[in-house]
Phi, psi and omega in degrees: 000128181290185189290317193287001150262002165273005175274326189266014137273343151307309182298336193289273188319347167285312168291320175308298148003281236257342188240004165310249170309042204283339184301325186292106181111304179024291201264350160294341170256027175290311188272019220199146130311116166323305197230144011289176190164115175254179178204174196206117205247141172220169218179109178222160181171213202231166156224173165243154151200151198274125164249199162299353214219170171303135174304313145357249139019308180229052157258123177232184170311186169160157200174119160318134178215128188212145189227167178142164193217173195236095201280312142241176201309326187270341201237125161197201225195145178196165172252095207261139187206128202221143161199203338265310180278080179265164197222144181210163169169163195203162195287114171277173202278338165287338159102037201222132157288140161237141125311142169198143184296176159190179189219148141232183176196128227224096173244154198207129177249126177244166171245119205219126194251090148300096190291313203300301163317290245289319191243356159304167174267344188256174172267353178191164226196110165282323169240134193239163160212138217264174203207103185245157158219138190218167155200136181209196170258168151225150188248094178259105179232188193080038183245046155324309192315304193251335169311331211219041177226195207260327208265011199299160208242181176286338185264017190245144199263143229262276176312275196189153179225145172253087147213202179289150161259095184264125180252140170220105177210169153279173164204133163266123197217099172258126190274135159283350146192210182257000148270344208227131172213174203239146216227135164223097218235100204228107190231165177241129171237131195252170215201147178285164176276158210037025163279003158273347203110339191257131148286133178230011190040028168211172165308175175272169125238142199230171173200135190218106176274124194232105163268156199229164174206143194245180161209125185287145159188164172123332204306165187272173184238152217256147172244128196274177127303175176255134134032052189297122168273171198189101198266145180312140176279119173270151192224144193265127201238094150297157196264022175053001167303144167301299199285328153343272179325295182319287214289330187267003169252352187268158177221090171314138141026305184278310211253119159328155190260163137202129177284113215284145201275173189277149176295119142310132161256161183243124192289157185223158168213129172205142200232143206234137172278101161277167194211157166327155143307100191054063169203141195221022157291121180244152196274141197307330163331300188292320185322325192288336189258000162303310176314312174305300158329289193304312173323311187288305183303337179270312167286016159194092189317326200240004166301150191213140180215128182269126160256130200253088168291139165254181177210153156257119176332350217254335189236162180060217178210172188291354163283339184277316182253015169272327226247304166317297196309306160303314181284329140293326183290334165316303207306313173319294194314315175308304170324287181330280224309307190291346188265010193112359187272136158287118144351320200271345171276005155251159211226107165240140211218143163242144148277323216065231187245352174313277187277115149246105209316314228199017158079292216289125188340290176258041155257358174253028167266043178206163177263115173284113189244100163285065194307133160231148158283138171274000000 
């Protein structure tokens, strides 16, 4: 297979990834933002480093403590600090492995790239996946094991050895609610040479598999505006008698007339967005009627507009079209905000698949936007 279709079968499977389970939590995030959001990780598994011998071999424990937050949906960031148990070893002169222990701790400034966010259409995911790059120190010391044995080599380091940490690695992070999410974490980590002890004239490697468990907190909260309300004009309903009638045209003689002031009419606009299937991207098709809106907002300054989102009952679920709904009517509302309209003259609402305005599936994809004048 050449590289460019395993790169756009890697996107493919990245997507199916990021949207298998895309459902989960959905209508629990109506009130709260993704993103910013900082966390805090705890992590245990195993590692290795490629010595003389099978990697195999040298695998010991190892566990993880990590802090860092997610500034937008695609970009964050942490500080990872991994240890303790490390393993090294070679081939003897009887053709038999020897081992031998050593301790490290591993601090890392990482970069951590949400592939899902980064080429998804949404703003949140429940199981994502991440793209780490790092750089740190690492610290080893405690090598008695092989220092103070019959096999010790000329490169084995006595006191502690310092050296650099480059890291490159994934994670799969699935959330489980909205504070807690559960982890899976696999890095290469590169190392100065004779951190096994050997000189090879090239770096070292360690590789380490982790499981995990993080806890979220921080997030911002989404702000609706209230509601306009635009209260009924009531009309006077008479009991339709003959003496009714008489008594509301005769006007004693005596009693001042007074003429009632004329009914404000209250200008209304409404402009309905549609949209794709599991889709909250809006279409060029749709772009003119938006225009309009703004256009309407802009000749009547003191106009206020609810943006309604819907979903249609008939594909996905109700958490899922809860997630949809809301996420068109943002999307519209950005569209205002961005050409100049204020914020604060809008009002954003989800039905989900609960209202479906006009019955018809896909006529129950869109966001209803209702200008009322004040």
């Amino acid at each position: 297979m050449s590289r460019i279709k395993l790169y756009f079968v890697s996107l493919l499977l990245l997507q199916v990834v990021c949207t298998a389970t895309k459902a989960q939590s959905a209508a629990d995030r109506i009130d709260y933002k993704p993103t910013p959001y900082m966390f805090v990780g705890l992590q245990g598994g195993v590692q290795t480093t490629f010595a003389d011998i099978s990697p195999l071999k040298l695998i010991t424990p190892t566990a993880s403590v990590s802090f860092g937050a997610f500034f937008v949906p695609s970009v964050g960031a942490r500080i990872h600090v991994n240890g303790l148990w490390n393993k090294g070893g070679f081939e003897t002169d009887n053709d038999n492995d020897f081992k031998y222990n050593f301790k490290y701790v591993t601090s890392d400034l990482d970069l951590l790239l949400n592939l899902c966010t980064l080429f998804g259409h949404e703003d949140y995911y429940p199981l994502n996946v991440y793209l780490i790059g790092g750089v740190g120190l690492t610290y080893a010391w405690d090598n008695d094991d092989l220092v103070k044995s019959n096999h010790s080599t000329p490169f084995a380091w006595e006191d502690n050895l310092l050296s650099h940490n480059f890291r490159l690695g994934a994670m799969l992070d699935y959330n489980i609610s909205k504070h807690w999410s559960i982890n899976l974490e696999v890095s290469a980590n590169n190392l100065r040479d004779k951190f096994n002890s050997y000189y090879h004239a090239k770096d070292d490697w360690q590789l380490t598999a982790q499981l995990g468990l993080a806890y979220k907190f921080g997030f911002g909260k989404r702000v609706h505006t209230a509601p306009v309300v635009v209260a009924p004009i009531e009309e006077y309903v008479g009991d339709n008698s003959a003496e009714s009638a008489a008594a509301l045209l005769v006007v004693p003689d005596t009693e001042k007339k007074e003429v009632a002031p004329p009914v404000k009419t209250v200008e209304t606009m409404q402009k309905d967005i549609f949209f794709m299937i599991a889709s909250s991207e809006i279409r060029k098709s749709e772009a003119a009627k938006i225009r309009e809106v703004i256009s309407w907002l802009e000749s009547h300054p003191t106009a206020v507009a609810t943006i309604t989102g819907h979903a249609d009952a008939g594909t996905g679920n109700p958490v899922l079209n809860a997630r949809y709904a809301l996420n068109r009517a943002e999307a519209v509302a950005k569209a205002i905000t961005d050409a100049g309209i204020d914020a604060s003259r809008l009002t954003v609402e989800s039905k989900g698949d609960k209202v479906m305005p006009y019955g018809d599936n896909e006529k129950s994809r869109v966001a209803i936007v209702l200008a009322t004048e004040k």
